[in-house]
C-alpha positions in Angstrom: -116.5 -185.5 -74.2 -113.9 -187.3 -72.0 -110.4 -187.4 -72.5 -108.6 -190.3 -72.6 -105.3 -190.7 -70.8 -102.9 -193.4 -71.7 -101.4 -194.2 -67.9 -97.8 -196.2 -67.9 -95.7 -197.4 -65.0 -92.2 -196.8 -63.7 -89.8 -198.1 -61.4 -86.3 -198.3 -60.3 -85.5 -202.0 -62.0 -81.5 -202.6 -62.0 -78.5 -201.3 -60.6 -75.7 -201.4 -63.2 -71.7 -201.7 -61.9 -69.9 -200.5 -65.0 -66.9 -201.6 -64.8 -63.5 -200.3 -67.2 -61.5 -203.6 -66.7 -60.1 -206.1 -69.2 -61.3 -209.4 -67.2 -65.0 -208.8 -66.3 -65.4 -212.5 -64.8 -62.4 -211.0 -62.3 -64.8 -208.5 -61.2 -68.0 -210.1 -61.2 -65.9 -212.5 -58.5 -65.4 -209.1 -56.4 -68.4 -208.1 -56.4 -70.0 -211.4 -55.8 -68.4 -211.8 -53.1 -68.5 -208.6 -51.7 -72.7 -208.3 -52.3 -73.0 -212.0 -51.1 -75.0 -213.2 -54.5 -73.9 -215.9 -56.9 -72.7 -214.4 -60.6 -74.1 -215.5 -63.5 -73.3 -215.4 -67.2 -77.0 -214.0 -69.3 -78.3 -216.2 -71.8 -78.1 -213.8 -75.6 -74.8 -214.3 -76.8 -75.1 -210.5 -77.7 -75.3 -209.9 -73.7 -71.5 -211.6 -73.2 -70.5 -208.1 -71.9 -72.0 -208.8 -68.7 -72.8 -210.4 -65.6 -75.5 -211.3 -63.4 -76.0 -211.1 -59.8 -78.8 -213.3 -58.9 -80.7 -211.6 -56.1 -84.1 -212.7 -54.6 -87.4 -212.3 -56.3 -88.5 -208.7 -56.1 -85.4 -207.3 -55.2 -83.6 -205.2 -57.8 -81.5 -206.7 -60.4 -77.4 -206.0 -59.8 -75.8 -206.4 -63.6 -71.7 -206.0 -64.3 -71.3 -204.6 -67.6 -67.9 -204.1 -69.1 -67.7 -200.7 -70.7 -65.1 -198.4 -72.2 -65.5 -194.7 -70.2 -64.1 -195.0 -66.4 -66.0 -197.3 -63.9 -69.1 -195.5 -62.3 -72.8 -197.1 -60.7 -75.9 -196.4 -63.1 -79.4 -197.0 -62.6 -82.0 -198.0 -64.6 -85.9 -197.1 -64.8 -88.1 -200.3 -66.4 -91.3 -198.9 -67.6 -94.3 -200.3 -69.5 -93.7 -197.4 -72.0 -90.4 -196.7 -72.4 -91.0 -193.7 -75.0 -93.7 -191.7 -72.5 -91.1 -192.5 -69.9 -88.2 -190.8 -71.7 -90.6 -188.1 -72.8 -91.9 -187.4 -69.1 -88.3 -187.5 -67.8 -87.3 -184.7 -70.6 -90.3 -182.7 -69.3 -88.0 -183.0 -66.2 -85.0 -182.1 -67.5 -83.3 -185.2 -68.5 -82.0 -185.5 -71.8 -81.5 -188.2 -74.5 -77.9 -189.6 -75.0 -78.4 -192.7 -77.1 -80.8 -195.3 -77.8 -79.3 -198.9 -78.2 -81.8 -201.3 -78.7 -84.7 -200.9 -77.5 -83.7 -198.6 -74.3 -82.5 -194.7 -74.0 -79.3 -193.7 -72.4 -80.6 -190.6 -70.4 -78.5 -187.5 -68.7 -80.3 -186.0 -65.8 -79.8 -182.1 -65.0 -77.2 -183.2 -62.1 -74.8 -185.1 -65.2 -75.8 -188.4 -63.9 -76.2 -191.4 -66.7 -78.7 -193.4 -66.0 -81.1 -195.7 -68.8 -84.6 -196.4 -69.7 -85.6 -200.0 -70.2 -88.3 -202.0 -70.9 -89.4 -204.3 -67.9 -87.1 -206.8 -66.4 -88.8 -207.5 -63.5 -92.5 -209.1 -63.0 -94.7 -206.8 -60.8 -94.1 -203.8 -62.9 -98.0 -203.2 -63.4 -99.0 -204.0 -59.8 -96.1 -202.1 -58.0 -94.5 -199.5 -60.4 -95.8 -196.3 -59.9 -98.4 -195.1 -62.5 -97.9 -191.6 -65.0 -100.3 -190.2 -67.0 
């Protein structure tokens, strides 16, 4: 009898400025600048806390997000499974913080923050790299 292994796919999909500031546009207009992409406002209403960076296609996804703990640079991992993700990064160490939505907030052994998410990015299946 063979056993049947469900495979998914991660990657490194965003890198997330969080930013502890009262005028988030203000920001976005540093960083804009300072990375050389335009800044965009996202679409969901529910998504006014932050702000694009548009960057080419297949290039990683630069987000401002206004938060309430001290400023600090996270990184997200979009997977086709976010749950066998999460579960394969606790296998590693990492540990569950909080889910909102439909993501995790993860701690890694080191203290870093960092979040699981599902894809953002097309080319997920053809370039992230496969688990079983």
């Amino acid at each position: 009898m063979c056993e049947v292994f469900h495979v998914h796919r991660s990657r490194l999909g965003q890198i997330i400025i969080d930013c502890q500031v009262t005028d988030l546009d203000t920001a976005a207009h540093f960083w804009s600048s300072a990375l050389g992409h335009e800044c965009q406002h996202l679409k969901d209403p529910a998504d006014a806390h932050y702000r694009q960076l548009v960057t080419e296609e297949g290039q990683l996804c630069i987000l401002l997000q206004a938060v309430d703990h001290p400023s600090r640079v996270h990184l997200d991992i979009e997977s086709t499974d976010v749950e066998a993700e999460v579960q394969r990064l606790e296998a590693l160490g990492a540990r569950r913080v909080q889910q909102i939505r439909t993501w995790w907030i993860m701690e890694a052994p080191t203290g870093h923050r960092f979040c699981v998410v599902r894809q953002q990015r097309s080319g997920l299946e053809e370039h992230g790299h496969p688990w079983q």
